[in-house]
N, C-alpha and C positions, 0 to 999 in steps of 0.2 A: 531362329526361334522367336517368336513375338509371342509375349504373355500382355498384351499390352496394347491399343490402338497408337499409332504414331499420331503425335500431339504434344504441343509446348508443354512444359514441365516435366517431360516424361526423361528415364536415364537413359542413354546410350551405353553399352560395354560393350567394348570392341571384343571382335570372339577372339579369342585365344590364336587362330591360325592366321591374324595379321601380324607376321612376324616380318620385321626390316621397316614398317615404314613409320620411320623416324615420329612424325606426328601423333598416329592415331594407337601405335603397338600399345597396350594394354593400358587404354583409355578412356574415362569414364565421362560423359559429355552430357551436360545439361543442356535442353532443348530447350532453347530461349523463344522462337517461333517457327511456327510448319504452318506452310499455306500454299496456293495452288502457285504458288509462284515460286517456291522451293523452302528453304532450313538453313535457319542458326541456331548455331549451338557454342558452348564453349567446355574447353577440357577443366573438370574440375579438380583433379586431380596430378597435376603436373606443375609441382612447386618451379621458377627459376631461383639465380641465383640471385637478383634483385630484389633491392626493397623497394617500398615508390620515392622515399626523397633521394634516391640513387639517380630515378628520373625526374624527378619534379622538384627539384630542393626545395623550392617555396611552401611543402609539406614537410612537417617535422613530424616523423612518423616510420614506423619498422615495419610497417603491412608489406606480408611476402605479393610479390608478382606471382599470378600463375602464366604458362601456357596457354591461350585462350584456343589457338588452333593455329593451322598456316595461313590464314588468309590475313592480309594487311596487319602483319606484326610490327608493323609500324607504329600502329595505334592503339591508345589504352581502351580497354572499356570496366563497367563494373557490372556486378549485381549486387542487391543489398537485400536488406528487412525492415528499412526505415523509410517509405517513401511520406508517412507525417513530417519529416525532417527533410528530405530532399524532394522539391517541387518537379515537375514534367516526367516521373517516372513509370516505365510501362511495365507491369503485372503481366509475369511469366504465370504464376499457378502458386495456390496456394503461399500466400504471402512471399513472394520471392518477386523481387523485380528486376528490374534491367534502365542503366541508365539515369539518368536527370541533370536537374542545373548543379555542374562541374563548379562552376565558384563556388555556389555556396557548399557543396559536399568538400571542398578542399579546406574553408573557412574550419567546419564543424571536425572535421579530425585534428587542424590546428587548436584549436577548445578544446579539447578529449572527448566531445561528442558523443562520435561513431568510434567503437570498439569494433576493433579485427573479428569478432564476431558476427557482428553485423553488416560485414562487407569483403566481397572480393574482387582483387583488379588482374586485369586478363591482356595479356601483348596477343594482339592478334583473337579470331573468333574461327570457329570451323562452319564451313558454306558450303550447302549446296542444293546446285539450278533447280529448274523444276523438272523431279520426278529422280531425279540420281538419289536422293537417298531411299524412295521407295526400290530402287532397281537394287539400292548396297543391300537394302536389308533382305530381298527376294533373293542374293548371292549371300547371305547370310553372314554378312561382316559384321552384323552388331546384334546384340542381344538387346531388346528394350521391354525396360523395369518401368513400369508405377515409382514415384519417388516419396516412397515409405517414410522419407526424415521433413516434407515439408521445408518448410523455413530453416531448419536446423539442419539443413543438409551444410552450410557454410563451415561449421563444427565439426560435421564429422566429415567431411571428404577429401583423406590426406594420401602422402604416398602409395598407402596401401589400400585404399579404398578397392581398385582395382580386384585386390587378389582378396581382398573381402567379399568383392561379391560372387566372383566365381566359387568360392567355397557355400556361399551361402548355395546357388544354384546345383551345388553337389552334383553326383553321377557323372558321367564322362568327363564335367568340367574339374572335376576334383583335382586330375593326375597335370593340370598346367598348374595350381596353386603352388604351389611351390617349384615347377621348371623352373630354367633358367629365365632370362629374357631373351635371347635367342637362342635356341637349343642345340640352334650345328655348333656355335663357339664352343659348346657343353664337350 
């Protein structure tokens, strides 16, 4: 189902029938860039159990880690709403960015700065080459949304973001809103 041109800022919603795979099962991914060279994204919606001074003590700070995807869960990344405040940062859509200078974003949460509102940090990002996300969505593994919340998407896209928006897109998708997460364990 595309209501939508595939394009950075736009949502990913994993359809309901990716059931089992650990990363992407009902998953909601902001499209950081799409070009002819392929797509990142990151899961916005998939709290860990992590805070960042869990990983980074030299921040004094409770901001939740998300899931970003499986690719190099090694590594942190962010997106914010403040790139007046954080220099070298790249403009996903509608005031939403990605990235910048990591010192000084570390300084400005140690300041009380930047409020967990205005930012979220991601282990790992979801990738892919070029033309395999056009192929997922042509096997119809993602639903993509227009991103209705802009900038305020940071606030609102929590655990349930997921089973918000399949309710929102009603008819057929209704009867997964409330399934289980896997429905053979059911």
């Amino acid at each position: 189902m595309i209501s939508e041109k595939l394009k950075k800022g736009c949502l990913l919603i994993a359809e309901p029938s990716i059931i089992g795979d650990l990363s992407f099962n009902r998953s909601v991914i902001l499209l950081a860039d799409h070009n002819d060279e392929g797509s990142v994204g990151f899961i916005i919606n998939k709290p860990l159990k992590y805070k960042i001074k869990d990983l980074l003590p030299d921040i004094d700070s409770n901001f939740k880690i998300y899931n970003g995807g499986p690719v190099e869960q090694d590594n942190l990344y962010f997106i914010h709403t403040i790139p007046d405040l954080i220099p070298n940062s790249i403009e996903i859509s509608n005031g939403i960015f990605w990235g910048g200078d990591f010192e000084t974003t570390k300084t400005l949460i140690n300041n009380g700065v930047i409020k967990k509102k205005n930012i979220r940090f991601f282990l790992g990002y979801s990738g892919w080459d070029q033309r395999q996300l056009e192929d997922e969505m042509q096997a119809n593994s993602w639903i993509l949304l227009k991103n209705a919340y802009g900038n305020k998407i940071l606030g609102k896209a929590g655990n349930d973001f997921w089973k918000e928006k399949i309710i929102e897109l009603g008819g057929e998708y209704l009867i997964w809103s409330n399934a289980p997460e896997n429905p053979i364990l059911n």
